[in-house]
N, C-alpha and C positions, 0 to 999 in steps of 0.2 A: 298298705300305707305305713309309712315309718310314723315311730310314735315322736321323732324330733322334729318333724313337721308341724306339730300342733304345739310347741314353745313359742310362749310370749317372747318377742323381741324388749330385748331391756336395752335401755340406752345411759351409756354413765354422763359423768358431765363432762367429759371433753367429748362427746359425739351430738350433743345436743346445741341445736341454734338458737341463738339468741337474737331477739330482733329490737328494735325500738321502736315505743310506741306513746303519742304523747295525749294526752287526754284534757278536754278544758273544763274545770269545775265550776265553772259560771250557773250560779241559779240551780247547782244541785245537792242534795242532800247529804249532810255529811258520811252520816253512815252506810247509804247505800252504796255511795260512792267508793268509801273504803271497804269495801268487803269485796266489789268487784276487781278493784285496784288489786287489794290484798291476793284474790283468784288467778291474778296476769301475773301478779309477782312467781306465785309458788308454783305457776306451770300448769293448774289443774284445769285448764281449756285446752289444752294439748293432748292430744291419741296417745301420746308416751308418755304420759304421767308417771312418774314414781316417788313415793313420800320423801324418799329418802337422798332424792339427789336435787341439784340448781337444775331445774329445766327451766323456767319460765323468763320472760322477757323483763325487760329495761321500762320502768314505765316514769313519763317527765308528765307531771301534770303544772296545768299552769292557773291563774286565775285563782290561787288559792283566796283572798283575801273576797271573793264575792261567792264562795259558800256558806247553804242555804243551815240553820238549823231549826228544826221543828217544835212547836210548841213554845213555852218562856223557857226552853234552855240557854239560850245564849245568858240570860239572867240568872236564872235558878240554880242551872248545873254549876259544880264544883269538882275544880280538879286540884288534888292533894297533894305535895312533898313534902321532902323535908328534907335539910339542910345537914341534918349528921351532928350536929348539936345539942343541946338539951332544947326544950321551949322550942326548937325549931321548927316546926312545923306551921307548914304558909299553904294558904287557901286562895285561889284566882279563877273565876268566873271564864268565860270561853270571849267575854267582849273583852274585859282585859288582856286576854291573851294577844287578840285578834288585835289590838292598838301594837300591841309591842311586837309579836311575830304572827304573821294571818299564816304561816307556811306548817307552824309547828301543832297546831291542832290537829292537820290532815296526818303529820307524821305520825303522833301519835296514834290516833285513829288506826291508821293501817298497820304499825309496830304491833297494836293489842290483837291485830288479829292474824299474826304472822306464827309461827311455833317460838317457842320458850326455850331455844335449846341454839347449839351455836350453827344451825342451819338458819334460824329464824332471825339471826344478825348478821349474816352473811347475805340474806335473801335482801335483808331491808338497806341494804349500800346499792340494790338496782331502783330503789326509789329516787327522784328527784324531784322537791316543789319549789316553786316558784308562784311567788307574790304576783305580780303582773302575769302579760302575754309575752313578755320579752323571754328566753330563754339559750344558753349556748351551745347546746346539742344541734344545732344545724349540720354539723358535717357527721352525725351519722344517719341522716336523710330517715325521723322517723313518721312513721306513718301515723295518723290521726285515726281514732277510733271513738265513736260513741258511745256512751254507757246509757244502756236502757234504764229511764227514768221507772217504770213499773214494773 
């Protein structure tokens, strides 16, 4: 037997398919939710995995504005910025958020657990949330998948 029979097939990212796939966050957890999301985006449920390239899929989640968070976080937890200013620095709770944008929680969420580097801002323009069930990717026919609750 030849010894280039036994090479991994690599696939770069013009050979890798990308599909759509829409997922409904109704009644689920925020984090677990985003970690699986996070897993579709980067590819790493796919046999061709490779760290270093776009393999993974398009994911449109909908229903953002009825995920679930555990515990008194929707109260408790705080999320930090700042403005770039002096004194700037502004504190907003996750129900604040959720009044002003329900969409930008989840983004965040799955942004923090994407890479840090310019594959992980690249990866995160195949996300798309949506507040409602209404959404306009219907024309590229994507397929619905469930996230295991456990």
């Amino acid at each position: 037997m030849s010894i280039t029979s036994f090479k991994t097939p690599h696939l770069g990212h013009q050979e890798t398919e990308k599909e759509w796939v829409i997922v409904d966050a109704e009644a689920l957890v925020l984090g677990r939710l985003a970690s699986q999301v996070a897993m579709i985006i980067r590819g790493k449920h796919k046999p061709t995995y490779s760290p270093h390239v776009d393999g993974g899929d398009n994911v449109i989640i909908i229903n953002a504005e009825k995920i679930r968070l555990t515990g008194k976080k929707m109260t408790d937890r705080v999320y930090v910025s700042h403005t770039g200013y002096p004194g700037g620095q502004r504190f907003k709770t996750p129900s604040e958020l959720m009044a002003k944008n329900p969409a930008k929680i989840l983004e965040m969420a799955v942004k923090g657990m994407l890479p840090k580097n310019r594959l992980g801002r690249r990866l995160f323009t195949h996300l798309f949330v949506y507040a409602g069930s209404e959404h306009p990717h219907a024309a590229q026919s994507p397929k619905l998948i469930e996230i295991k609750t456990k």
